[in-house]
N, C-alpha and C positions, 0 to 999 in steps of 0.2 A: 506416542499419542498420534492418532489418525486424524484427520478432521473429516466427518461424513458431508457438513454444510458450513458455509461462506461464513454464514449467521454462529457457528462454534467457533472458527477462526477470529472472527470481530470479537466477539467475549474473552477467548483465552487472550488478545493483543492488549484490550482494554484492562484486564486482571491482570496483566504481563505491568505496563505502563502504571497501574497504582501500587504494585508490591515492589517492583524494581523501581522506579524512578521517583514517586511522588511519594512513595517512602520517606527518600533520602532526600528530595527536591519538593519540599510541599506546593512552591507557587507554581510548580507543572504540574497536570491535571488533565486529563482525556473528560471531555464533555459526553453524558449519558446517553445524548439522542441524538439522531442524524437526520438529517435532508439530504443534503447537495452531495455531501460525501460521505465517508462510511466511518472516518473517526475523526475528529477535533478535538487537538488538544493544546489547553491554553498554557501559556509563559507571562505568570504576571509578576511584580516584581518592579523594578527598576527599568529592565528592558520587557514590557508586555510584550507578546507578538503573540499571531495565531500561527499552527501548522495543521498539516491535514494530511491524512493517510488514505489514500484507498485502497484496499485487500481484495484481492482475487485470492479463491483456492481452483486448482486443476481439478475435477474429478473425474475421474478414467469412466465411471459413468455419462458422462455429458459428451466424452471423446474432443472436448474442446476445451480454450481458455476464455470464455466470451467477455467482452465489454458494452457496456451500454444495453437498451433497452430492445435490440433489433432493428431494424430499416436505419440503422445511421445514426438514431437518438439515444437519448442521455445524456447524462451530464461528462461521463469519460469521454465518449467517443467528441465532445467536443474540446472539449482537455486537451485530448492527443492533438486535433486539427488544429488549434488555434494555441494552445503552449503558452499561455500566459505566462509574461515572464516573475509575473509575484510569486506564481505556483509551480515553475521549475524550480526556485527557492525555497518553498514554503509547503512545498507536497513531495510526499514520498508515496511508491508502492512498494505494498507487500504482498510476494508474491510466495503459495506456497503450491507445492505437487505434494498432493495426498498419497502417491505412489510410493512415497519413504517411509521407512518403518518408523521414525521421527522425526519431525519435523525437522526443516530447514528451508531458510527462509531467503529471497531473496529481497534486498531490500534497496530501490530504485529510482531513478528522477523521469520524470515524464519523457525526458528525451533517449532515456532509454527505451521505455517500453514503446513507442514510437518506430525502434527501429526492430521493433520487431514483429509490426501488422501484418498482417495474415493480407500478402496482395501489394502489402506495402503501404495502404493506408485504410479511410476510412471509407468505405462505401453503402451504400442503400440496403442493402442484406445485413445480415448478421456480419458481425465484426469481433474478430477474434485474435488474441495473441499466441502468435504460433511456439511450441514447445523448445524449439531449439534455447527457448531464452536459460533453459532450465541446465543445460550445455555449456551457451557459453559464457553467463554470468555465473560467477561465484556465491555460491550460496554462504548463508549461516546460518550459524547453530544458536541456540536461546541467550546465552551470553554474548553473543557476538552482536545479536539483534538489540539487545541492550544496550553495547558499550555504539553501535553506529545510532542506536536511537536518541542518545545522550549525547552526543560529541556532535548531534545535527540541533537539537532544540538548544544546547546551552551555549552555539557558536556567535561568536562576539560580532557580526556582521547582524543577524535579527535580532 
C-alpha cells in the first residue's frame, strides 16, 4: 500500500489503532478529530493519560518532508523548538517515505526528529525534515508499529 496523501496515512494509523489495539485494549482509543495535532489517543482506565501522534508522509512529489505551516508557524515547528518535556513523553511521530512498495514506518520522539532539521533547526521559510532520517532510523513494519505503539501507551510511567 502507497499512501498518495498525509490525510490516507492519518486514516490507515487511526483504523490501524482501533483493529489492533482497542480491539484488545478498549479503554485506548484514537479520538475522531484533530486541532493541535494529527491523532489523539486516549488511556482511560485506572491510569488515564492522553498521547498524541503526529504523522508526516514523504512525497517524492513535494521533493520534501515539511513541518508546520511555512514562515516558521504551526504547531510542530514549535514542538520541535521548544520540546515540551510532557510531549517528549507523551508524543510520538510517525514518519512514513511513500517511496516503498510498503509501508514502513518510522516511529519517533521529538528529540529525534529535531536532529534532523533541514539547517539544523527551525527557521522563517519553510521548514523541513531532511531524508537521511529515513537512513539512519530504523524503520517498521505494520506489526512492529503495533507492538512499539503498545509497549509506549501501556507503559507503567504514564
Amino acid at each position: 500500500m502507497v499512501f498518495v496523501k498525509e490525510a490516507e496515512l492519518e486514516t490507515y494509523l487511526r483504523n490501524l489503532i482501533e483493529t489492533k489495539i482497542t480491539a484488545q485494549h478498549p479503554y485506548i482509543y484514537a479520538l475522531k478529530n484533530k486541532k493541535a495535532v494529527d491523532i489523539v489517543i486516549c488511556r482511560d482506565g485506572d491510569r488515564p493519560a492522553l498521547f498524541f501522534l503526529e504523522v508526516k508522509l514523504y512525497q517524492q512529489t513535494h521533493s520534501r518532508l515539511p513541518i508546520g505551516t511555512g514562515k516558521g508557524n504551526g504547531y510542530q515547528p514549535e514542538i520541535v523548538t521548544r520540546n515540551p518535556r510532557y510531549l517528549e513523553s507523551n508524543l510520538r511521530w510517525v514518519i512514513v517515505d511513500n517511496r516503498q512498495s510498503r509501508p514502513l514506518f518510522l516511529f519517533v520522539p521529538t528529540s529525534t526528529v529535531s536532529k534532523y532539521l533541514a539547517g539544523g533547526g527551525v527557521g522563517e521559510k519553510f521548514n523541513n525534515i531532511q531524508l537521511k532520517i529515513f537512513r539512519d532510523v530504523t524503520s517498521l513494519d505494520e506489526d512492529g508499529l503495533v507492538d512499539a505503539l503498545l509497549n509506549w501507551l501501556l507503559r507503567k510511567g504514564a
